[in-house]
C-alpha positions in Angstrom: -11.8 -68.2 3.0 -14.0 -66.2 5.0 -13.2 -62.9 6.6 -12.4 -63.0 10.4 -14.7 -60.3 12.0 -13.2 -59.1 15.5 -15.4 -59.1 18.5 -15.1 -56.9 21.8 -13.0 -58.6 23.7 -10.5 -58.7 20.8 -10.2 -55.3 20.3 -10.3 -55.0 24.4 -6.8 -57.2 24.5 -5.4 -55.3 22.0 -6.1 -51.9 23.7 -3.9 -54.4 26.5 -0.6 -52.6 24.4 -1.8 -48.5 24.5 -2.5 -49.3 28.1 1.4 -50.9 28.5 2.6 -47.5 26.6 0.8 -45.3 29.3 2.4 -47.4 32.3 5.4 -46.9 30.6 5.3 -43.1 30.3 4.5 -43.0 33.8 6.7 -45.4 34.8 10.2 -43.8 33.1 8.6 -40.3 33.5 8.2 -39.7 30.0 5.2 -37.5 30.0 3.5 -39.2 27.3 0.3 -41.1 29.4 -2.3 -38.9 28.9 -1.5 -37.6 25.3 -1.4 -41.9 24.3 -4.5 -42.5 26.4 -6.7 -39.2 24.8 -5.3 -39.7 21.3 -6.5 -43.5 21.7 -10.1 -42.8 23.1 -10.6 -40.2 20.4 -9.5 -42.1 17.8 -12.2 -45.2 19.0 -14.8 -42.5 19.2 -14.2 -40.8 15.6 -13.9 -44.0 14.0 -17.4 -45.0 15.6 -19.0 -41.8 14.2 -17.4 -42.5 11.2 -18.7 -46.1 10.6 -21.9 -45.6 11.8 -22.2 -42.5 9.2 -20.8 -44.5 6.7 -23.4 -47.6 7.2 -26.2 -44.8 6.8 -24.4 -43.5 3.8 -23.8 -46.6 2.3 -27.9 -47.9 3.3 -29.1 -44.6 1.4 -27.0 -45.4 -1.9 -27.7 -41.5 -2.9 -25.8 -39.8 -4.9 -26.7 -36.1 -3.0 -25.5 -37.7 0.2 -22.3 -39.1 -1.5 -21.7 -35.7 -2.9 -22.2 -34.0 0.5 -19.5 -36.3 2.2 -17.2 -36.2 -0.5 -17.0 -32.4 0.0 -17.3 -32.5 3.6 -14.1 -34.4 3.5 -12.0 -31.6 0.9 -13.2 -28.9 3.1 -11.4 -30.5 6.1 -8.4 -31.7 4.3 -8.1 -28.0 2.6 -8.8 -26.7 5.5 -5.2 -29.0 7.2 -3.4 -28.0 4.0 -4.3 -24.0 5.1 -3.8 -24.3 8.4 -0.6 -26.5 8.7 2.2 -24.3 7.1 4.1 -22.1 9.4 3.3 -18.9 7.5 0.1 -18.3 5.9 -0.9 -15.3 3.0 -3.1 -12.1 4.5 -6.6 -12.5 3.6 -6.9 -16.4 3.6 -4.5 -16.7 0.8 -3.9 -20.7 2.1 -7.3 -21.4 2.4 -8.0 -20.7 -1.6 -4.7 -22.4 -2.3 -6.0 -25.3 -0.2 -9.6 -25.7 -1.2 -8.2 -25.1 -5.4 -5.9 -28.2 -5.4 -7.4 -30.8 -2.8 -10.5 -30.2 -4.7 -9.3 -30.4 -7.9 -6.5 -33.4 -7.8 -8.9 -35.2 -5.6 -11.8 -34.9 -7.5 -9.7 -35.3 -11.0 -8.3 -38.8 -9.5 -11.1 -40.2 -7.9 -13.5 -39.3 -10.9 -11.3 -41.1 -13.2 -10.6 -44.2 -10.9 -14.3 -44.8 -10.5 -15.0 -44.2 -14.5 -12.4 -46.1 -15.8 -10.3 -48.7 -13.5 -13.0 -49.8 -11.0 -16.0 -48.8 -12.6 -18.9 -49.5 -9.7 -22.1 -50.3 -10.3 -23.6 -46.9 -10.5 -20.2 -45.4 -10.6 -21.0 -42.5 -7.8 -21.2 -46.0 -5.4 -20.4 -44.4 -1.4 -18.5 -47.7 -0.7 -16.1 -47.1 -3.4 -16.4 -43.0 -3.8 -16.2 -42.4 -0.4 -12.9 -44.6 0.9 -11.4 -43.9 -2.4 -11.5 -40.3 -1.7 -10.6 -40.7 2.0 -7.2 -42.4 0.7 -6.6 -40.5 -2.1 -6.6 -36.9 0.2 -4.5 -38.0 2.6 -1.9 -38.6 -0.3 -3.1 -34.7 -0.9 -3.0 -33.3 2.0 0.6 -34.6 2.6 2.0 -33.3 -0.3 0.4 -30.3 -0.4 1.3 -28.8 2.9 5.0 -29.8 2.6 5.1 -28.2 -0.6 3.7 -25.0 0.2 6.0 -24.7 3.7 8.7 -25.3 1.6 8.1 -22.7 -0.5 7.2 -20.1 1.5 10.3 -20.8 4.3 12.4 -20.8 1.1 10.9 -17.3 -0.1 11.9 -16.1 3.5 14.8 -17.5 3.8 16.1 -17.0 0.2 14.3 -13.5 -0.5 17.7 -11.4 -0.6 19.4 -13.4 -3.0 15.5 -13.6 -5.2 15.6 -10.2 -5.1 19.1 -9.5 -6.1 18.7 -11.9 -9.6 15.5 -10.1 -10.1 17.4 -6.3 -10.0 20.2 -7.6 -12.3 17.3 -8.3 -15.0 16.0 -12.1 -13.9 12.7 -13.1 -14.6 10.6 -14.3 -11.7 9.8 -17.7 -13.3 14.4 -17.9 -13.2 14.6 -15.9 -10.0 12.1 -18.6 -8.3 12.8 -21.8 -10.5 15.0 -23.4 -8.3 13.0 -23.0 -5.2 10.0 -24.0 -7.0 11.4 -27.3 -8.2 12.6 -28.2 -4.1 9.6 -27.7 -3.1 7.6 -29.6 -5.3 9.6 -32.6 -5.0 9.5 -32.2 -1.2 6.1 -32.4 -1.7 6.4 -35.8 -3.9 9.1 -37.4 -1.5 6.2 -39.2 1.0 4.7 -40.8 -1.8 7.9 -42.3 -3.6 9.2 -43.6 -0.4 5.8 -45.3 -0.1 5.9 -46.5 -3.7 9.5 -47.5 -3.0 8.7 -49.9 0.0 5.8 -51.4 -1.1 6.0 -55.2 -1.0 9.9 -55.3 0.0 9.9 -53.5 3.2 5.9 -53.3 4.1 2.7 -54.4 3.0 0.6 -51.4 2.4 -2.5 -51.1 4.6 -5.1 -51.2 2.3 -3.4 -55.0 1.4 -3.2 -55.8 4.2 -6.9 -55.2 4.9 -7.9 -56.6 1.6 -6.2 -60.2 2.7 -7.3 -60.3 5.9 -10.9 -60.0 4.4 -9.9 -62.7 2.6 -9.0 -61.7 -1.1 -7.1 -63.6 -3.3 -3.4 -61.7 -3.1 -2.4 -61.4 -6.4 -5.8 -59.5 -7.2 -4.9 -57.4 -3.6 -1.4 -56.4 -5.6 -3.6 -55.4 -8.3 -5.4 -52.9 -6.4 -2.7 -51.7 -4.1 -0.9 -50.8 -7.2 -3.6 -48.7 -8.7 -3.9 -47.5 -5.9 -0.3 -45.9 -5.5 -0.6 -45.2 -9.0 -3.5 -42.9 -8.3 -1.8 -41.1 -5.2 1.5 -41.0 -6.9 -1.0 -38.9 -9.9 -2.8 -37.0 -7.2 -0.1 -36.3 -4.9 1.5 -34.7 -7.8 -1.0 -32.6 -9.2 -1.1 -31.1 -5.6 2.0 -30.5 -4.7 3.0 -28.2 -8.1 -0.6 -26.9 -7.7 0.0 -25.8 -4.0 3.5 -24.0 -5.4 2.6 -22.5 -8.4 -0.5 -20.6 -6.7 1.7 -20.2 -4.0 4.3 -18.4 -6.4 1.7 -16.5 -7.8 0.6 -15.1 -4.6 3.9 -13.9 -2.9 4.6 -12.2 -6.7 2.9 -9.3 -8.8 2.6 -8.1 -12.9 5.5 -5.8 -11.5 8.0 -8.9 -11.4 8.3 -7.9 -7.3 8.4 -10.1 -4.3 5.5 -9.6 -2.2 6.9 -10.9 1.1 4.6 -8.6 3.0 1.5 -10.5 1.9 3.0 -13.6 4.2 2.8 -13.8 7.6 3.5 -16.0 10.6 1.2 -18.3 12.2 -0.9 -17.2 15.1 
């Protein structure tokens, strides 16, 4: 089976359906026309850049350009996980929280994908390091941000009753446990639910593209398996990084809470 490569005029008809969403925002006054129409056009026109980047990047087969992508892509996803929370730490607390675990469970999961499960030929290969990566910090950046919102909302909206276990004696690591736990697995909830409706409810996208290419599907079920496997591993490094650091910041060696190191978004 060969794979079915999609012309103009397909992707043209298709377009047929953002078009009929626009009409209908106009048509039952929803408001919604312009925001579908711009969100479409700048989708086609970053995925454009993107390819035509990518078949450069893919052409040079270097490992310095690979490397300069790769970080390219962690400073943008660290720079969502920063920016995305609805409080944020005084002197760019989120943006050192961001770039410290996107960097470090993205790098951890990809690295070990590529040197033991895949294993391209060389290993830093763009058309495996580079979608790998793009995957696995989406996975990241999800669990990341809801993690560290969690927390901090809860440190707001929790801090008398942290601060009164903390005057009768608590420790921190107590006063702090339970919130620390929530958030975490607020963190991991996008990934299990993925996990959880994989092959029963939908067909995961990177399946989906693997048999439309034309793959055989039990090898596709292979990969998308890993694949949520390395998320899952990712996701979860991220989201207790994101917390813990988070903990850290908002707390000093004084066993205080530093609520006035937090402050709302701008």
């Amino acid at each position: 089976m060969t794979a079915v490569h999609l012309g103009l005029t397909d992707v043209a008809l298709a377009a047929v359906l953002v078009l009929a969403n626009a009409v209908a925002s106009m048509v039952l006054r929803l408001r919604l026309h312009r925001q579908v129409l711009w969100a479409a056009a700048r989708m086609v026109v970053q995925l454009l850049l993107v390819g035509l980047l990518l078949r450069v990047v893919f052409r040079l087969q270097s490992p310095t350009v690979t490397v300069v992508v790769v970080l390219l892509m962690i400073g943008a996803a660290a720079r969502e996980v920063a920016v995305r929370p609805e409080r944020r730490l005084q002197q760019h607390g989120n943006y050192r929280i961001g770039l410290a675990v996107v960097g470090i469970s993205s790098v951890a999961t990809v690295v070990m994908a590529l040197m033991t499960a895949i294993r391209p030929e060389p290993w830093y290969d763009p058309r495996y390091a580079i979608p790998l990566m793009g995957i696995v910090l989406g996975s990241v950046l999800n669990s990341a941000t809801l993690g560290l919102d969690s927390f901090f909302e809860g440190v707001v909206n929790r801090r008398q009753s942290i601060e009164a276990q903390l005057a009768l004696g608590t420790t921190l690591r107590e006063a702090l446990g339970e919130l620390t736990r929530s958030s975490i697995r607020r963190g991991m909830i996008p990934i299990i639910n993925q996990m959880s409706a994989a092959g029963i409810i939908t067909l995961p996208g990177i399946m989906t593209g693997q048999l439309l290419a034309g793959m055989d599907p039990i090898e596709a079920v292979k990969y998308q398996i890993l694949l949520l496997f390395l998320l899952t591993g990712a996701g979860g490094l991220a989201s207790a990084g994101a917390v813990y650091l988070a903990a850290r910041a908002v707390t000093d060696s004084r066993q205080r809470l530093r609520t006035d190191r937090m402050e709302m978004k701008r």
